[in-house]
C-alpha positions in Angstrom: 66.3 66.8 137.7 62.5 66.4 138.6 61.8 67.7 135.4 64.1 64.5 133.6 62.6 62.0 135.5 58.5 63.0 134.5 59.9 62.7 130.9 61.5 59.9 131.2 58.3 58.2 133.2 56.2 59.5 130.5 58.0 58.1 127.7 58.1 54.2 129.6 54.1 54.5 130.0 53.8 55.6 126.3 55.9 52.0 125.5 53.7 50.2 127.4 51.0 51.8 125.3 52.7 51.0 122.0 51.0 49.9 119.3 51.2 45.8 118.6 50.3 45.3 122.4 46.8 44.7 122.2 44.4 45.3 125.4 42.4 42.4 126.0 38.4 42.9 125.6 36.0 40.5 127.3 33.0 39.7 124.8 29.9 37.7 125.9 27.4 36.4 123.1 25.1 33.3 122.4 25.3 30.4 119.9 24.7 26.9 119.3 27.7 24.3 119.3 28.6 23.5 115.2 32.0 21.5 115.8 34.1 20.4 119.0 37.7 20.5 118.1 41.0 19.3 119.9 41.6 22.8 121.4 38.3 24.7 120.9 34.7 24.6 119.9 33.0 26.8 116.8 29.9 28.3 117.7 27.4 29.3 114.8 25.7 32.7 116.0 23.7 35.6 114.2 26.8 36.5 112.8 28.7 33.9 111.9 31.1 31.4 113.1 32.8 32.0 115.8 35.9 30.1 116.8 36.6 29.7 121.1 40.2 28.5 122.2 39.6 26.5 126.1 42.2 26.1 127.8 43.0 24.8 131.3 41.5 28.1 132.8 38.4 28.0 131.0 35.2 27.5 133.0 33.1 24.2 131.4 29.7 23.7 132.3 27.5 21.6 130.5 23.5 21.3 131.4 24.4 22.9 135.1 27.6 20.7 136.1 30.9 21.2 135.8 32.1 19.6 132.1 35.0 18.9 130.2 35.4 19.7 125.9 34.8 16.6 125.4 31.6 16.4 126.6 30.4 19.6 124.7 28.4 18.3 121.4 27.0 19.5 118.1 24.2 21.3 118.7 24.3 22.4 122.0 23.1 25.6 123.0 26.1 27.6 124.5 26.6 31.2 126.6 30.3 32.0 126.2 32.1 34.6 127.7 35.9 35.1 126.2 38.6 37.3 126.4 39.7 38.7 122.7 43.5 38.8 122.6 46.3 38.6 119.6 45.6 34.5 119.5 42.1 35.0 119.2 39.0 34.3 121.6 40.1 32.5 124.7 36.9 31.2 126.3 36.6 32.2 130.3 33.4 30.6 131.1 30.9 28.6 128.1 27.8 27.3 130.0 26.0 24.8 127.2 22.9 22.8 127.0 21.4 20.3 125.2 17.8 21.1 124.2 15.0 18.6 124.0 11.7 20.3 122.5 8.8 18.8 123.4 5.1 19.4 122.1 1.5 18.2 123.5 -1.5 19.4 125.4 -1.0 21.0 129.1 -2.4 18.3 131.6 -1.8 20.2 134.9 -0.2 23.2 135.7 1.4 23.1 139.4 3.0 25.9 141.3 6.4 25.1 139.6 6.1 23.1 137.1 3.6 21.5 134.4 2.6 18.0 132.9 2.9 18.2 129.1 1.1 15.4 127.5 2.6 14.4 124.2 2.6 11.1 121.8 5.6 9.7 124.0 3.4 10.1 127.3 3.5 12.1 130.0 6.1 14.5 130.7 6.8 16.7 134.2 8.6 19.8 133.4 9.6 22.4 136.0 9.9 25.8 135.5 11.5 28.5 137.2 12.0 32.2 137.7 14.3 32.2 134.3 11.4 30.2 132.0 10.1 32.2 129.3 6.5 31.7 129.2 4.5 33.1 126.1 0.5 32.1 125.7 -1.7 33.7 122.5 1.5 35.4 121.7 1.8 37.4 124.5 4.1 37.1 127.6 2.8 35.5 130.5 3.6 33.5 134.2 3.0 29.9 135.5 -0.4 30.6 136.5 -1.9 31.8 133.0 -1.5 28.5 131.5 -4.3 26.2 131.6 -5.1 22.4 131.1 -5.9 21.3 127.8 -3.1 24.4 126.3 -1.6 23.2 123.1 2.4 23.9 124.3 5.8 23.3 122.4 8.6 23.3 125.2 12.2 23.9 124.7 13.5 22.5 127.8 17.1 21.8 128.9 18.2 18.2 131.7 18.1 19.5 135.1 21.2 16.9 136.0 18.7 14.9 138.6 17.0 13.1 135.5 14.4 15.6 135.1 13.7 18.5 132.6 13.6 22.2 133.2 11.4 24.8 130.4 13.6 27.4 129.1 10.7 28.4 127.4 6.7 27.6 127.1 4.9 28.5 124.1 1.3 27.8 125.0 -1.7 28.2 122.8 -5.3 28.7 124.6 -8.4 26.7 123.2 -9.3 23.7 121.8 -7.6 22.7 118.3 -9.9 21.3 116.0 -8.5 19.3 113.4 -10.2 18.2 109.8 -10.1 14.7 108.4 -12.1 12.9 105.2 -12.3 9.8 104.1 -14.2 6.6 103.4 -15.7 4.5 106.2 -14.6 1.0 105.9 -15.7 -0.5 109.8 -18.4 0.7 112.2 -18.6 -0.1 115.4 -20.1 0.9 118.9 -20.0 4.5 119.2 -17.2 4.8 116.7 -16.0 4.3 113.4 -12.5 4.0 111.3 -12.1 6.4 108.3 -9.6 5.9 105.9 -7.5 8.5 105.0 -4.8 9.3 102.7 -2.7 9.3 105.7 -4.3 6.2 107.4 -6.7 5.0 109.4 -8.3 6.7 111.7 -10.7 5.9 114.5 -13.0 8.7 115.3 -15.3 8.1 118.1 -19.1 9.7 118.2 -20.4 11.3 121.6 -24.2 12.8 121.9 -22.9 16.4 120.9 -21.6 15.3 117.9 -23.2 16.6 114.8 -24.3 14.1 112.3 -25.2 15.1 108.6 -26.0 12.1 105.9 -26.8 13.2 102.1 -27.7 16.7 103.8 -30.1 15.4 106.2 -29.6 15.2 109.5 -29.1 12.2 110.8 -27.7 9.8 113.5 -24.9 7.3 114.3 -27.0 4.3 113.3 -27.8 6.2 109.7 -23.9 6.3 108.9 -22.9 3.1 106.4 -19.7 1.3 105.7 -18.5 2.8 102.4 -19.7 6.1 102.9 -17.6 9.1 102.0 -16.8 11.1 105.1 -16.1 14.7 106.6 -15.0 14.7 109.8 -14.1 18.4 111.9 -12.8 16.9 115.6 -9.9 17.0 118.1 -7.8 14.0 119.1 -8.0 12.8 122.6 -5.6 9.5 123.9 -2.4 8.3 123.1 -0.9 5.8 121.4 -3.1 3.1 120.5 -5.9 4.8 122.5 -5.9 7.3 120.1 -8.5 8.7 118.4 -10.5 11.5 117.0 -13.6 12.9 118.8 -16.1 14.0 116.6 -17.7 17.7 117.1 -19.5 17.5 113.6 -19.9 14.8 110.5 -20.5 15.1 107.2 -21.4 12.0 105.3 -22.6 10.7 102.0 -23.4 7.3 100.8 -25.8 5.4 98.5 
């Protein structure tokens, strides 16, 4: 009799087993948002795209608050956790956000956060134990960075109205920059060069270097009309903006 009832318990669990009953299997990956349907959302990843049901259950969250599908857009950056099953992916949790990158010049570096100065102004932007922070090309911390760092920022809302870094990629130095051009105004202790690309005004301090016909020269020796080689880097925004002048390379008549 005990011998009946083992076979008989063994041949229910191999049922359950059966083939065409499929165990689920949680999978986790990362992707960016490529279409927001009625049901689901298509994520484009490294291998494809990938197609998420949501349903009632699903966890939403959408740059750290609670969100709804509809407020899920092209282009958002997404972690998704889902549950594979016969009807496909069912999401459990997808945590997106929408990425702003910013680039500019580091203007301060605090104990969490930094001021990124770029064309559209200033910009605070905190960062936190999860920021990646990458300066010269190697990892690095908060502290590293320095004023006057050329930076590109991905950074993410922070649902208060301000930003927080995902990551920092920070270059040390000064970046010089090379114009040439034609003088067409002078005026006091600077000078517009026109470029292919536009005017420019580039401003003359007493360390800047001043060659004329391959002479050395000075400020007062440089002529409206006079072809022009400048090596700089750009200081100011906006309409303030111009080109400091480390050296000069003019020619003229």
């Amino acid at each position: 009799m005990w011998k009946m009832l083992m076979i008989m318990l063994a041949a229910l669990l191999a049922s359950a087993a059966a083939p065409g009953v499929a165990q689920a299997q949680t999978i986790r990956f990362g992707g960016v948002v490529e279409e927001v349907r009625h049901e689901s959302i298509v994520f484009h990843t490294d291998r494809g795209s990938v197609e998420v049901l949501v349903t009632h259950e699903t966890r939403l969250v959408r740059n750290g608050q609670p969100a709804r599908l509809a407020d899920f857009q092209r282009g958002d950056r997404a972690r998704v956790v889902a549950e594979q099953t016969n009807r496909g992916l069912i999401g459990i949790s997808i945590e997106a956000w929408n990425t702003i990158l910013l680039h500019g010049v580091i203007a301060r570096v605090g104990h969490d956060a930094i001021l990124l100065r770029t064309d559209r102004g200033d910009v605070l932007i905190g960062v936190t134990e999860r920021t990646v922070i990458i300066r010269d090309g190697r990892p690095a911390r908060l502290a590293d960075l320095q004023p006057g760092d050329r930076a590109g920022v991905e950074a993410i809302p922070d649902g208060h109205g301000g930003l927080i870094a995902r990551t920092i990629h920070a270059r040390s130095g000064v970046l010089l920059v090379r114009v040439s051009g034609v003088i067409t105004e002078i005026g006091r202790g600077s000078f517009i060069l026109h470029t292919d690309r536009g005017d420019v005004r580039v401003a003359v301090t007493e360390r800047t270097r001043i060659m004329r016909n391959g002479e050395p020269a000075r400020f007062e020796d440089l002529q409206v009309r006079d072809g022009a080689i400048v090596q700089g880097q750009w200081e100011g925004m906006g309409h303030d903006r111009r080109l400091v002048a480390h050296r000069i390379a003019a020619r003229g008549h």
